[in-house]
C-alpha positions in Angstrom: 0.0 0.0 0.0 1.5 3.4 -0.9 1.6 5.5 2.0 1.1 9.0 2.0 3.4 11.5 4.2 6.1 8.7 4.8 9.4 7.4 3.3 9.0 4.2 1.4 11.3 1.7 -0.6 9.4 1.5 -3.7 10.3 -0.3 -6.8 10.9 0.6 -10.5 8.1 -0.4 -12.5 8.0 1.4 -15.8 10.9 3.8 -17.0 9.3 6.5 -19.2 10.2 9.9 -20.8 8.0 11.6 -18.1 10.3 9.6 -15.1 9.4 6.2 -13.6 6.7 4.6 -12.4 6.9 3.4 -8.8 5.2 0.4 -6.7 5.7 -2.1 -4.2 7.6 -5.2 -4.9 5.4 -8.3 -5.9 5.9 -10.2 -2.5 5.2 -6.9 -0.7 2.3 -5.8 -2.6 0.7 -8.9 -3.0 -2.5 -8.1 -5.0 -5.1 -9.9 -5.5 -5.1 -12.2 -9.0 -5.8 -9.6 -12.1 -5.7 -6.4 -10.0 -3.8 -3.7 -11.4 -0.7 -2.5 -9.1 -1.1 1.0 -7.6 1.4 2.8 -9.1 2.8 6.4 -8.2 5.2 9.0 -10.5 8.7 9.5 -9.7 9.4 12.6 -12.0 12.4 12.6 -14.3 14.7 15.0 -12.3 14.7 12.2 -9.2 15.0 9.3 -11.1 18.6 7.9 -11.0 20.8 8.3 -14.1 21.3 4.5 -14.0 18.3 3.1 -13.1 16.6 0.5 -14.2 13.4 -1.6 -13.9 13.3 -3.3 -10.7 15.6 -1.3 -8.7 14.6 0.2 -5.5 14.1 3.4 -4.6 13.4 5.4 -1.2 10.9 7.6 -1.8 8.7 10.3 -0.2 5.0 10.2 -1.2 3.0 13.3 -1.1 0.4 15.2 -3.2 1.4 17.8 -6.3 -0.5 21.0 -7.0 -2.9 18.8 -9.4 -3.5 16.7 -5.8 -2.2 13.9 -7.9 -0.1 11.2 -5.0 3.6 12.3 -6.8 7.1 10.4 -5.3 10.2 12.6 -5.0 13.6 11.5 -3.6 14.2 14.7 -1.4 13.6 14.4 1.9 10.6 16.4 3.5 11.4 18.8 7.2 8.4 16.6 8.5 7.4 13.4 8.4 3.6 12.3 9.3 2.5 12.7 12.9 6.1 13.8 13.8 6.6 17.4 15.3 9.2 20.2 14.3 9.5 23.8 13.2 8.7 24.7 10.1 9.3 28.7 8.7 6.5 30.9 7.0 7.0 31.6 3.4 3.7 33.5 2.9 0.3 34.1 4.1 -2.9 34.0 2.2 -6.8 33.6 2.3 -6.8 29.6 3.7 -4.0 30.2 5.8 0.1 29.9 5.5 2.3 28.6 3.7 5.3 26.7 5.3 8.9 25.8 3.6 9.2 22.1 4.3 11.9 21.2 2.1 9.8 20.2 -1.0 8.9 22.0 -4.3 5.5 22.3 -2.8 4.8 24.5 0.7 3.5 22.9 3.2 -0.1 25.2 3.9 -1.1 25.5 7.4 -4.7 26.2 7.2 -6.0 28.9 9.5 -8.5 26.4 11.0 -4.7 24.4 12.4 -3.4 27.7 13.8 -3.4 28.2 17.5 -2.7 31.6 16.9 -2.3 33.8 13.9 1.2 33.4 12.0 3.3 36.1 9.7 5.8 35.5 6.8 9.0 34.7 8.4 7.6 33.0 11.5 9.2 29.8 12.6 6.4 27.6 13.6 5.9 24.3 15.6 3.7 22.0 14.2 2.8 18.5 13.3 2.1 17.0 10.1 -1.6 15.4 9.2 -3.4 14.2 6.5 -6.8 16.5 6.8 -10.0 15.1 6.0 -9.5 16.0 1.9 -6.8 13.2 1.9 -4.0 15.6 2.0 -1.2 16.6 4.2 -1.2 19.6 5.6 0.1 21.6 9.2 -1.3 22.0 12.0 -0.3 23.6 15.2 -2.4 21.8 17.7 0.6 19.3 18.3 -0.2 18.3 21.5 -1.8 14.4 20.0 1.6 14.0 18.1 4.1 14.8 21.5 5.4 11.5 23.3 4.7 11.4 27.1 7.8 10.0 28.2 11.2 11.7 28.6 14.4 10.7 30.5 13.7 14.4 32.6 13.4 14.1 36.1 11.5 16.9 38.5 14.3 19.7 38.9 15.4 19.2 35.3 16.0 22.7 33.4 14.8 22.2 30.1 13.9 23.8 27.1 10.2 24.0 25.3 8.0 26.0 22.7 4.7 27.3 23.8 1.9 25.9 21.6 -1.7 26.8 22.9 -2.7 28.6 25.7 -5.5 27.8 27.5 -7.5 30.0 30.4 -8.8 26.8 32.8 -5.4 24.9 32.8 -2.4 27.6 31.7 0.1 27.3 28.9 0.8 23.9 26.8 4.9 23.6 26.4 6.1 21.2 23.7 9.4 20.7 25.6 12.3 20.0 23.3 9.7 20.1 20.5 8.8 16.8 21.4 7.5 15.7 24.8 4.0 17.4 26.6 4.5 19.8 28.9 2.1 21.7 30.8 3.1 25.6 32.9 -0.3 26.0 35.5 -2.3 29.0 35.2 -1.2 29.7 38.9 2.3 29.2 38.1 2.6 32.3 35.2 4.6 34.9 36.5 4.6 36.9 33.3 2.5 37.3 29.9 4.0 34.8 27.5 3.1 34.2 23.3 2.2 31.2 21.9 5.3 30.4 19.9 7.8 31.8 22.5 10.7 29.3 23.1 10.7 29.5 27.3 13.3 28.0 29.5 11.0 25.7 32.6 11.9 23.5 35.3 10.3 19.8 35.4 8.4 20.3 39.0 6.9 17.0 38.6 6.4 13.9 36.4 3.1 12.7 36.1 2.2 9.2 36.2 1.7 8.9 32.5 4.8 11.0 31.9 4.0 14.2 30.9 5.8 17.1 32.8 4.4 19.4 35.3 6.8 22.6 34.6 7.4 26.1 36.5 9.3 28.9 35.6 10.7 29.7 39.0 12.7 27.7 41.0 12.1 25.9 43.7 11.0 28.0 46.8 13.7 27.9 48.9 16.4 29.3 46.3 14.3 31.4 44.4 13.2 32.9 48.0 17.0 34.6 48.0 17.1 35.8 43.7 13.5 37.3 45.1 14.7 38.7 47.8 18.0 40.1 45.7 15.7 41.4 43.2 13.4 43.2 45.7 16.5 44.9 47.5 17.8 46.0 44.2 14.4 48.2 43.5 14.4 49.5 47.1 18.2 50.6 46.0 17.1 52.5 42.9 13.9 53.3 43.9 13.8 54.0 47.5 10.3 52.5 48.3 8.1 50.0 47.0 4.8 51.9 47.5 2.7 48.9 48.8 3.1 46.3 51.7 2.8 42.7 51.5 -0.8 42.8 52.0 -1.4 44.1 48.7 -3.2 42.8 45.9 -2.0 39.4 44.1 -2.3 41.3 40.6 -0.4 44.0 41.8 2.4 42.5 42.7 2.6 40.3 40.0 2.1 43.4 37.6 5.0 44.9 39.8 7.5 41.9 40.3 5.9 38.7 38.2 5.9 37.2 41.5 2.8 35.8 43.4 1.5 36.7 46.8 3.2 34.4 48.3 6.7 34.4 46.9 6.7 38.2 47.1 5.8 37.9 51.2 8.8 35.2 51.5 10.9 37.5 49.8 9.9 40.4 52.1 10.0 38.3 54.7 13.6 37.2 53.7 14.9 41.0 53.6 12.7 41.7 57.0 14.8 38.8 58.7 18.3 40.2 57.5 17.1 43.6 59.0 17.5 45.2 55.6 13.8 46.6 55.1 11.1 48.3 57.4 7.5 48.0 56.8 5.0 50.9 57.2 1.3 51.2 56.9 1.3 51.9 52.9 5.3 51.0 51.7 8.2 49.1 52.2 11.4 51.2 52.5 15.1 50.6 52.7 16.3 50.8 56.4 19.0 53.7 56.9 21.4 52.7 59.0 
């Protein structure tokens, strides 16, 4: 069976001016008694200069701009169901178009996009075959990303942001490849889908996917909280509200939450660096 969006090993059936005809071998194919073979076109440019019928050939099966099934010996950016960046040639009316190594862009339908691309724009994204029969982009990876890594909780790692969601918090495609999620509770700052973020693993689920946070844990990031809090009061002078202040405010202020921003005060309080009034924190003058 010829298999759309994959590499095959295909074999010469028919040399012709136009290039050669491609299918499987006989104990491969196996069809049934009087069938006709399927057959697909390898055009004349990728057909090698000594090639005769019966030889093999590895081959890429996708469709041309006539959506005719078409075999070329280049080898695509993507393979089907697999995950990787892909860059933006152009936009248009259905959606973009993406350089994937081929003669043909790959178009990434507006319908796939979790959020509105521009030419130039390197995109994650998986590749599918859509409900026309052909392949196409889309950027709802997350059924295409494996579940288990060799990360353990603590792990730094690196991941793309792919959808955002406003129950659960931002999906991460870690390396490209393996499901990641940041909580809602654990944003510190407004981040893009698209935008390549550097996370630690703070727990492995049971089924392998990655819990991730992009803070440390509390206890060390307590003291670069704590640093970063006395290095306003330096320049500043004053924070102009106390710990008691609003959670949106202080995470507008310092992208930290209620509670790291009161162990941090806390932390500077302790260390007899700080004094708190009614309204502000200020520097203590010794």
């Amino acid at each position: 069976m010829l298999k759309l969006g994959e590499n095959q090993k295909l074999m010469i059936d028919e040399l012709t001016p136009h290039g050669a005809y491609l299918r499987e071998s006989p104990e491969r194919g196996k069809e049934a008694q009087g069938a006709s073979p399927e057959r697909v076109l390898l055009p004349k440019r990728y057909v090698p200069e000594d090639a005769a019928e019966g030889d093999p050939v590895d081959v890429f099966l996708y469709r041309d701009s006539e959506d005719r099934m078409i075999a070329t010996t280049e080898t695509p950016k993507l393979m089907l169901h697999r995950t990787g960046r892909l860059t933006v040639r152009e936009t248009g009316r259905i959606g973009a178009f993406l350089d994937w190594g081929l003669a043909k862009d790959l178009l990434l339908p507006f319908a796939n996009q979790t959020a509105r691309v521009h030419k130039g724009d390197e995109v994650l994204c998986a590749l599918i075959i859509d409900r026309s029969g052909r392949l196409a982009a889309t950027m709802n990876v997350y059924p295409y990303l494996e579940n288990r890594s060799d990360y353990h909780a603590g792990d730094w790692v690196t991941g793309t942001v792919y959808e955002k969601s406003d129950n659960f918090g931002l999906f991460v495609a870690v390396d490209d490849r393996y499901s990641g999620l940041i909580p809602k509770k654990e944003l510190t700052r407004p981040i893009a889908v698209g935008e390549s973020v550097r996370v630690r693993v703070a727990l492995v689920q049971p089924d392998g996917r990655l819990s991730l946070s992009l803070r440390d844990k509390a206890y060390l990031q307590m003291d670069a909280d704590a640093e970063r809090l006395s290095e306003y009061l330096n320049r500043e002078g004053r924070i102009p509200f106390t710990d008691k202040a609003d959670p949106v405010r202080i995470r507008e202020a310092f992208g930290m939450s209620k509670n790291e921003f009161k162990r941090a005060v806390g932390r500077l309080l302790k260390e007899d660096r700080i004094e708190i009034g009614e309204t502000e924190i200020r520097l203590k003058r010794n």
